[in-house]
Each structure stands twice: as structure tokens, then as C-alpha cells.
C-alpha positions as CSV (number, residue, x, y, z in Angstrom):
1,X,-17.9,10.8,-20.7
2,X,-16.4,7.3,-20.2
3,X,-17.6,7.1,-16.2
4,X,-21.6,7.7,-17.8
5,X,-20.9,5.5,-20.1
6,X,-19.7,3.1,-17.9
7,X,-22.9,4.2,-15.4
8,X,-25.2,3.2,-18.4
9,X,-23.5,0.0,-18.9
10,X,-23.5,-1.5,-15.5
11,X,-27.4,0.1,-14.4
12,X,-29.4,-3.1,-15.7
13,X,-27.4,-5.3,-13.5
14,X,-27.5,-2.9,-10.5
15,X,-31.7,-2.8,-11.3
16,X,-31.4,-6.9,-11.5
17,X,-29.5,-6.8,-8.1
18,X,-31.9,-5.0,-6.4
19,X,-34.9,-6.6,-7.6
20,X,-33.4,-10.0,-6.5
21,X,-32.8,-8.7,-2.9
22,X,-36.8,-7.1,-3.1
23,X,-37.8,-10.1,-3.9
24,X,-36.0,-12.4,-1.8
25,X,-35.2,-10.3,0.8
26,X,-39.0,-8.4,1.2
27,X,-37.1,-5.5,1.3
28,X,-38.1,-2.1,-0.2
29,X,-36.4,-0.3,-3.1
30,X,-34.1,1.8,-0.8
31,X,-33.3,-1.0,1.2
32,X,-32.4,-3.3,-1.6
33,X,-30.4,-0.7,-3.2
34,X,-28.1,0.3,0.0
35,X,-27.5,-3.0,0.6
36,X,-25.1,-3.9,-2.3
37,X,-23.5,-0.2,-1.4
38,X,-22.3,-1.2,1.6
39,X,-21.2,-4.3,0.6
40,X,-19.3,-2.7,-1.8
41,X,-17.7,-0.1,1.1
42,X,-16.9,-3.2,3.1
43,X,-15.0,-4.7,0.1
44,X,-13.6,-1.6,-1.9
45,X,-15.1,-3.3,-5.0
46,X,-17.2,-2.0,-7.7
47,X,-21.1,-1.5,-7.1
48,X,-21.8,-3.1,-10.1
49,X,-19.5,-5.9,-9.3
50,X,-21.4,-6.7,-5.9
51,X,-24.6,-6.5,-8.2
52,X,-23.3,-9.1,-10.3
53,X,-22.6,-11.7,-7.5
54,X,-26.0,-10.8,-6.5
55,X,-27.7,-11.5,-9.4
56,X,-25.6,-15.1,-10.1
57,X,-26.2,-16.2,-6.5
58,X,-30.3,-15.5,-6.8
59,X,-30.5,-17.0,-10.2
60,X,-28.1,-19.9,-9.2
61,X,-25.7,-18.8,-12.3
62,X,-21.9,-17.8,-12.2
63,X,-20.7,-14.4,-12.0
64,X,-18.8,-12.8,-14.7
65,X,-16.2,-11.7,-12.1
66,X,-12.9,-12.8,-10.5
67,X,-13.3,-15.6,-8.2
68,X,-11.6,-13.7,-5.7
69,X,-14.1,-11.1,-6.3
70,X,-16.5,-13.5,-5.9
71,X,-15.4,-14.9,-2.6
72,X,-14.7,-11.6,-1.1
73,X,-18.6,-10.5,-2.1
74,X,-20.3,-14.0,-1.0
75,X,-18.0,-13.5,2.5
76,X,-19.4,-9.9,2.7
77,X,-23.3,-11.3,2.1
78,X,-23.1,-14.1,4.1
79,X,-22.2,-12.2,7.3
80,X,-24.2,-9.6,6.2
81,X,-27.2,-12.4,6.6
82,X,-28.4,-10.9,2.5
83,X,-27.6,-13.7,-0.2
84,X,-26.4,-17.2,1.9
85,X,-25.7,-18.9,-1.8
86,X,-22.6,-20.3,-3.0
87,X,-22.1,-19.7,-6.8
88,X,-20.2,-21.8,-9.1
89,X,-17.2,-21.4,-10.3
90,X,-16.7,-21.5,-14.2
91,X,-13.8,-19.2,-14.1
């Protein structure tokens, strides 16, 4: 019961993650949403993690992560080529 409620929880940021990369990326909907999967098999973090440095580097807003969770996704997207942003850090 906890891991759907935790599935329910962290969905609207996935969806936000992979609209930003749709949009900024032209990519489709399956594209967009392997992308942040694979990041997140590079990093061993949590998807929804990934999603949430995704969603703070398109909108130019801070992630609600660790900053080492932070620099270890933004390392993973920029030689990836997907999100080349910095986000700032307001940890």
C-alpha cells in the first residue's frame, strides 16, 4: 500500500518532467519519459527524484532534493546532452 501511495505522490512531477523534456527537447511522450529512467539507472536515484531536477532546471527553480542529488542528476543530464541548466542552490 505505501509503494502506490508513494507512486500517486510522486506521478504529477514525473508528468511535469516529461512535459518539460517534450517541450524542450521536441521529443515524443515515450522518449521524454525514458529519458529520466535512464538517468535514474545511471545514478541509482529515484525516478521521481531525476524528475524533480528536471522540472527545477526547465522552470529555472531549485529542486527539493539533496544538493548532492542534485549534482549527481545535472552531471547525468549534461553528458546526456537533455537539460544543460544549472539550478540554484537554496539548500
Amino acid at each position: 500500500m505505501a509503494q502506490l501511495e508513494e507512486a500517486l505522490a510522486t506521478q504529477p512531477v514525473i508528468e511535469q518532467a516529461k512535459g518539460i523534456l517534450m517541450v524542450l527537447r521536441n521529443w515524443s511522450e515515450d522518449e521524454a519519459f525514458a529519458a529520466p529512467r535512464q538517468v535514474s539507472q545511471r545514478t541509482n536515484l529515484k525516478r521521481h527524484d531525476v524528475a524533480e531536477v528536471v522540472v527545477a532546471a526547465g522552470s529555472g527553480g531549485s529542486a527539493a532534493v539533496p544538493q548532492a542529488t542534485t549534482a549527481a542528476v545535472l552531471a547525468e543530464l549534461n553528458v546526456s546532452g537533455i537539460v544543460p541548466q544549472e539550478i540554484p542552490d537554496e539548500r
